[in-house]
VOPAGU-2260 file (C-alpha; in pm, 1 decimal, decimal comma):
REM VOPAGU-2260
SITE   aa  ch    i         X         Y         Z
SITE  UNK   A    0    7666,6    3534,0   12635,3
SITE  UNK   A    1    7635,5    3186,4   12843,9
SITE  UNK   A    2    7478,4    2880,0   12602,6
SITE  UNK   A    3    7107,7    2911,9   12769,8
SITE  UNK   A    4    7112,3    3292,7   12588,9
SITE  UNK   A    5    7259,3    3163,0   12304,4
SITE  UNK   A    6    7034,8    2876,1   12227,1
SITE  UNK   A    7    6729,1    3119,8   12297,7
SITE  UNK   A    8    6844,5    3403,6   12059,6
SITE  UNK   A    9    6886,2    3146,6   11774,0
SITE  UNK   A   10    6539,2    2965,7   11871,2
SITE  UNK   A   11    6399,6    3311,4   11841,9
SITE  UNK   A   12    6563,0    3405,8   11553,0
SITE  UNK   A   13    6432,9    3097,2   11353,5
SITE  UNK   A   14    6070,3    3161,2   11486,2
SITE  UNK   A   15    6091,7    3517,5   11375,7
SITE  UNK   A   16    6203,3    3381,5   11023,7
SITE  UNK   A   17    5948,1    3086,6   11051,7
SITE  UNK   A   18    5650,1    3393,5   11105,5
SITE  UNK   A   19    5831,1    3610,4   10816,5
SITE  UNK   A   20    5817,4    3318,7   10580,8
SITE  UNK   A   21    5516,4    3254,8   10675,4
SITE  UNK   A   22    5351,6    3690,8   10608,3
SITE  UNK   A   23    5526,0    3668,8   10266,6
SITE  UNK   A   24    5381,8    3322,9   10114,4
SITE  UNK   A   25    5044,2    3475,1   10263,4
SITE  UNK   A   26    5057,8    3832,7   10115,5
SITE  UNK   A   27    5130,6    3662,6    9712,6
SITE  UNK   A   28    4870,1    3484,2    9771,0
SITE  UNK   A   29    4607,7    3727,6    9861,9
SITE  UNK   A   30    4792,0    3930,2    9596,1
SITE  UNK   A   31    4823,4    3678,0    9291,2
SITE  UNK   A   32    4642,3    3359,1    9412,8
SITE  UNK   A   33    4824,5    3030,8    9491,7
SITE  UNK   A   34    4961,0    2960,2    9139,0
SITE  UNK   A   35    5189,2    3269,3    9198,0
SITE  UNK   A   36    5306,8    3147,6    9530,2
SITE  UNK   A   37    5646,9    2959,3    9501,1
SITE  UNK   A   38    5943,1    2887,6    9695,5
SITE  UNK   A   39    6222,4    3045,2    9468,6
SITE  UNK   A   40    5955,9    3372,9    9483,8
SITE  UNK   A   41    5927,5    3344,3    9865,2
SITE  UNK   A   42    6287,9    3336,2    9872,2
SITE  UNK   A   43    6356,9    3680,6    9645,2
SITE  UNK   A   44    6098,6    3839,4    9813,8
SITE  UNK   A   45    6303,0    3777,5   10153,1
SITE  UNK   A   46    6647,9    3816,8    9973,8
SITE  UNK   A   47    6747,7    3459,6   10067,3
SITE  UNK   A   48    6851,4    3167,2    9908,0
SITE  UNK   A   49    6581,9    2883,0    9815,9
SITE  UNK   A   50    6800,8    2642,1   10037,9
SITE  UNK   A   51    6718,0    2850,5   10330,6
SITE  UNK   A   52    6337,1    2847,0   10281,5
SITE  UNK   A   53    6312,9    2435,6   10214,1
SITE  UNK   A   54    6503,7    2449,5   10607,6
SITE  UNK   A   55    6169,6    2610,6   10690,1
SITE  UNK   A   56    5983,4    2412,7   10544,6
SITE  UNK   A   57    6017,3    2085,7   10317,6
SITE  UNK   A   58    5787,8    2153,1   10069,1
SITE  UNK   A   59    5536,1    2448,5    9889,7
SITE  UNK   A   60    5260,6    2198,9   10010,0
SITE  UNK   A   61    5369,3    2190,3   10335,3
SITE  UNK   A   62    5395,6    2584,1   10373,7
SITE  UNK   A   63    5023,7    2604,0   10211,9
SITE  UNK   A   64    4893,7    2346,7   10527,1
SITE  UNK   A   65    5095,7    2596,9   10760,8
SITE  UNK   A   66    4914,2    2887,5   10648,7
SITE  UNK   A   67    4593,4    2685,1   10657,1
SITE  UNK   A   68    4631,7    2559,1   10976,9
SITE  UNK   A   69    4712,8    2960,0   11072,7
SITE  UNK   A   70    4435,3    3080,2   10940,8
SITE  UNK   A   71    4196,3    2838,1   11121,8
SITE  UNK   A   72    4324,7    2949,6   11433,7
SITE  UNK   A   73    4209,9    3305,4   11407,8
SITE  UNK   A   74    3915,6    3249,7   11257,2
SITE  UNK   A   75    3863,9    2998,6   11561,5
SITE  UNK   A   76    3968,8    3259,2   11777,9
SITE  UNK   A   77    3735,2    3494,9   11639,7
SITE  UNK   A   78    3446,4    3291,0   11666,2
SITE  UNK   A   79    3501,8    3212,8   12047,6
SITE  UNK   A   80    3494,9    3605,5   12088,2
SITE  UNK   A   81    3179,1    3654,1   11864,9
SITE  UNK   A   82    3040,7    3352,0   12091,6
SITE  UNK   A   83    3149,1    3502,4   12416,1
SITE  UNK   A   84    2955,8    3833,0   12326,1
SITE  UNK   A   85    2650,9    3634,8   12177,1
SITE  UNK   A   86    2568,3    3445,0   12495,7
SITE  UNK   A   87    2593,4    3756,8   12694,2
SITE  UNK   A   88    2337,3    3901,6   12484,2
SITE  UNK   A   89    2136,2    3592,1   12473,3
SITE  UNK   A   90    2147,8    3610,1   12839,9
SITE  UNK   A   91    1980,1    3945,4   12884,1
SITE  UNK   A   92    1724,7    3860,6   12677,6
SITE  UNK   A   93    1372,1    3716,0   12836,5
SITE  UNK   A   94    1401,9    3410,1   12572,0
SITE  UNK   A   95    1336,4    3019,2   12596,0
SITE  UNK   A   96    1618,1    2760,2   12570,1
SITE  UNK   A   97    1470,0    2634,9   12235,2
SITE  UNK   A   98    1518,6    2966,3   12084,8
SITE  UNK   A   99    1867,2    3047,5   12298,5
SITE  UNK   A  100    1992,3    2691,4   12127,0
SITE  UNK   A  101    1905,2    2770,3   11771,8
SITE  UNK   A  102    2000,6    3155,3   11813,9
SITE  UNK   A  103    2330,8    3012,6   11878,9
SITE  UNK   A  104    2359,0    2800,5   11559,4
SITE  UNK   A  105    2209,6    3074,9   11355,6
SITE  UNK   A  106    2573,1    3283,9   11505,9
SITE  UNK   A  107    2760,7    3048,0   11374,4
SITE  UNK   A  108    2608,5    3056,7   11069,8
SITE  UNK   A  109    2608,5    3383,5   11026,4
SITE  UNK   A  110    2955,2    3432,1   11172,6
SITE  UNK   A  111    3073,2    3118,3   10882,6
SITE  UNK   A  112    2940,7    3363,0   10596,3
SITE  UNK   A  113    3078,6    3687,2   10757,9
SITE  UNK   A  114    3468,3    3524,9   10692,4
SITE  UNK   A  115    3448,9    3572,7   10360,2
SITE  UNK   A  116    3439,5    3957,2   10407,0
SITE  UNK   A  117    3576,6    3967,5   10782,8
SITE  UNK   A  118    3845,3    3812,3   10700,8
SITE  UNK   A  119    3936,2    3763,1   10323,7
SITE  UNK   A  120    4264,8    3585,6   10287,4
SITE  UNK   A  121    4164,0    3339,8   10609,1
SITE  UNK   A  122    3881,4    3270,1   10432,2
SITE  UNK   A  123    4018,1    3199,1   10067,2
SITE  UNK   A  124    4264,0    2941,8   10233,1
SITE  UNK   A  125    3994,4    2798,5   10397,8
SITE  UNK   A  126    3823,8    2712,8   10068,2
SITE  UNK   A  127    4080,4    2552,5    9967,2
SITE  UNK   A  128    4105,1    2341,8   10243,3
SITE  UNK   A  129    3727,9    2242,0   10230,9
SITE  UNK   A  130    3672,8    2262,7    9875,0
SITE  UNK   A  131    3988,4    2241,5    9678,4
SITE  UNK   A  132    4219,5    1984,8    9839,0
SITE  UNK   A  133    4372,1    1829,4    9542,2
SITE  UNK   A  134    4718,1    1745,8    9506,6
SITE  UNK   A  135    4810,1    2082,4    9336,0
SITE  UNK   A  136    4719,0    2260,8    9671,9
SITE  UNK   A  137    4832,5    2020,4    9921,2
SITE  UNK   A  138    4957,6    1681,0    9933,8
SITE  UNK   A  139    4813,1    1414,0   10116,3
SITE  UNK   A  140    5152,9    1400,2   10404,7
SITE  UNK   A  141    5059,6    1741,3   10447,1
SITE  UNK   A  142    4644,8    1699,6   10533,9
SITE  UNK   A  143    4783,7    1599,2   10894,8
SITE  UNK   A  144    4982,9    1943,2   10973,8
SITE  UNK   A  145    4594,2    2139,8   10946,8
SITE  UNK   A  146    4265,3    1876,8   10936,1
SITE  UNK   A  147    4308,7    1885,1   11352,1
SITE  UNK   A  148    4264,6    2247,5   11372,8
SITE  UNK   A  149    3973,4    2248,4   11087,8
SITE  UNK   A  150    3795,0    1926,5   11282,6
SITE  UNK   A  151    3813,4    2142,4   11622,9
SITE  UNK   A  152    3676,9    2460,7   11462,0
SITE  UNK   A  153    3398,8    2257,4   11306,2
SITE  UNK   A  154    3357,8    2120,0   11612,2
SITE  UNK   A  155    3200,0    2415,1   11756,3
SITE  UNK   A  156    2946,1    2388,8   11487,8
SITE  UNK   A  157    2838,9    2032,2   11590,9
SITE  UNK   A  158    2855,4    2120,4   11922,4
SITE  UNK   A  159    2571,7    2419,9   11830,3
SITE  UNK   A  160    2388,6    2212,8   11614,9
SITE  UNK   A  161    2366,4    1908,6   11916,0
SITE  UNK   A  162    2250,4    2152,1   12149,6
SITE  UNK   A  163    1963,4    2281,6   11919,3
SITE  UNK   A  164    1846,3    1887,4   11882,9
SITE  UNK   A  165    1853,8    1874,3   12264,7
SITE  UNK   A  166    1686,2    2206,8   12306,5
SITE  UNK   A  167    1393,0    2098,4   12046,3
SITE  UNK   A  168    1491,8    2344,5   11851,0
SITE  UNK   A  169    1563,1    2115,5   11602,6
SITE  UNK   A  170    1409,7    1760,3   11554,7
SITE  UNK   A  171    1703,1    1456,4   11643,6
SITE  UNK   A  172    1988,9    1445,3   11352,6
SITE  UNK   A  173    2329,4    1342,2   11270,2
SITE  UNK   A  174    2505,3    1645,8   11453,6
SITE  UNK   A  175    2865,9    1621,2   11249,8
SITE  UNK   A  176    2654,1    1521,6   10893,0
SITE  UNK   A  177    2435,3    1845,7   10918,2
SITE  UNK   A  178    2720,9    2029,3   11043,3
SITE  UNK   A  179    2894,5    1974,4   10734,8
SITE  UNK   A  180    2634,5    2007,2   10513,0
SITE  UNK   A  181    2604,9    2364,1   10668,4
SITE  UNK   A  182    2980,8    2443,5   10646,6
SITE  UNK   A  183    2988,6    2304,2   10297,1
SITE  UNK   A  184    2649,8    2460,9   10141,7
SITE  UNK   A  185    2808,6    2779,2   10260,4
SITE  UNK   A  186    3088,6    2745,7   10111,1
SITE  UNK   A  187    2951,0    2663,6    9822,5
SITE  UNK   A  188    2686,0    2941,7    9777,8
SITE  UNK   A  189    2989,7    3223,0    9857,7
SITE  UNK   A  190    3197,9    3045,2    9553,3
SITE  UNK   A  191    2943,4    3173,6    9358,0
SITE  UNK   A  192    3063,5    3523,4    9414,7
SITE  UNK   A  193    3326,2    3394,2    9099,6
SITE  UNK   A  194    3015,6    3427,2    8887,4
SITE  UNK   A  195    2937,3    3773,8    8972,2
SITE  UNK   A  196    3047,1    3965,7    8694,5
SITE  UNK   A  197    2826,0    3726,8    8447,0
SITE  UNK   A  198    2519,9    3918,6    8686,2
SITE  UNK   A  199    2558,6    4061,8    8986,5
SITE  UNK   A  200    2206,2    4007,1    9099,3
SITE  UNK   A  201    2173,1    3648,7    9061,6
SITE  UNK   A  202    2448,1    3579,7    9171,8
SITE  UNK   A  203    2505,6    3800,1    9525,9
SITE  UNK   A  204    2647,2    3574,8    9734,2
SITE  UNK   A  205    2597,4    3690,5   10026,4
SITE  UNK   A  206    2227,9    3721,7   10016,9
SITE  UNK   A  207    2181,7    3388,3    9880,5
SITE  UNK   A  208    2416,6    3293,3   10174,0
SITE  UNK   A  209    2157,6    3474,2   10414,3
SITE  UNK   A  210    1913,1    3265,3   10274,8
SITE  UNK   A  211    2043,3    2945,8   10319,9
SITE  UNK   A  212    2109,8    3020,4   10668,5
SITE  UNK   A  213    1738,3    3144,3   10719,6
């Protein structure tokens, strides 16, 4: 084996062991919640020694922004398929460019609140990026490994709710404050799912979540 196969083997060994680090810390946390999630556990679970998971990555904080950052991307990549099939519909329908604009932000609306059941675990380490980023979850080196990826996926919302201002859909705003009064009142509302087993009724998140989106 020449030094070009050997270097490649070993850089995809590491990224292997980089993704399998990365499956475990996510699986205790969906399982347990972040207080179970630590780096000696990360390291039984893989049957390795702590050392070797701190080479991965420096600190717990630091493997919580990873996972973050992650989790943005596939709920961004979801989105841009949910969009794709959206405007195709929008398309065949005999509609006005007011009502093609806000029909658009309404999707993303809609798609925002459908995370939390789509896709569970994304969406828990989402809240804690929004909603929970105190310095037990993630330090403040580590804000710079995953606030890009979360300022490009709320981008498309801004980008939605600027085109429904241009449209008329909406009257002229503040495209990035209402977008994250949106993203946040969302967020917000599905917390409230905690609360459920006080009364189920008054507290369903989701429908009060289709009502603030209405």
């Amino acid at each position: 084996m020449n030094v070009v196969q050997e270097t490649g083997r070993r850089a995809r060994n590491r990224l292997e062991r980089h993704q399998a680090f990365l499956r475990t810390a996510k699986a205790i946390v969906s399982a347990e919640g972040l207080e179970a999630l630590t780096m000696q556990r990360i390291a039984r679970a893989l049957d390795c020694a702590v050392g070797t998971a701190y080479t991965y990555f420096p600190s717990k904080s630091a493997l919580v922004a990873e996972l973050q950052r992650e989790a943005i991307d596939l709920v961004a990549e979801r989105y841009m398929l949910f969009r794709e099939r959206s405007t195709l519909e929008i398309g065949r329908s005999d509609t006005t460019a007011p009502v093609a604009a806000l029909a658009h932000l309404v999707g993303f609306g809609r798609f925002w609140q459908a995370t939390a059941s789509e896709l569970p675990d994304e969406a828990r380490l989402l809240q804690l990026l929004l909603v929970e980023t105190g310095g037990s979850v993630i330090a403040e080196e580590d804000i710079g490994r995953v606030l890009p990826a979360g300022l490009r996926l709320l981008g498309y919302a801004e980008a939605a709710v600027a085109a429904a201002a241009a449209a008329g859909a909406l009257i002229p705003g503040d495209a990035r404050q209402r977008t994250l009064l949106l993203v946040f009142a969302t967020n917000g509302v599905l917390a409230l799912d905690r609360l459920a087993r006080v009364d189920a009724e008054l507290f369903d998140a989701a429908r009060l979540a289709d009502l603030l989106v209405d």
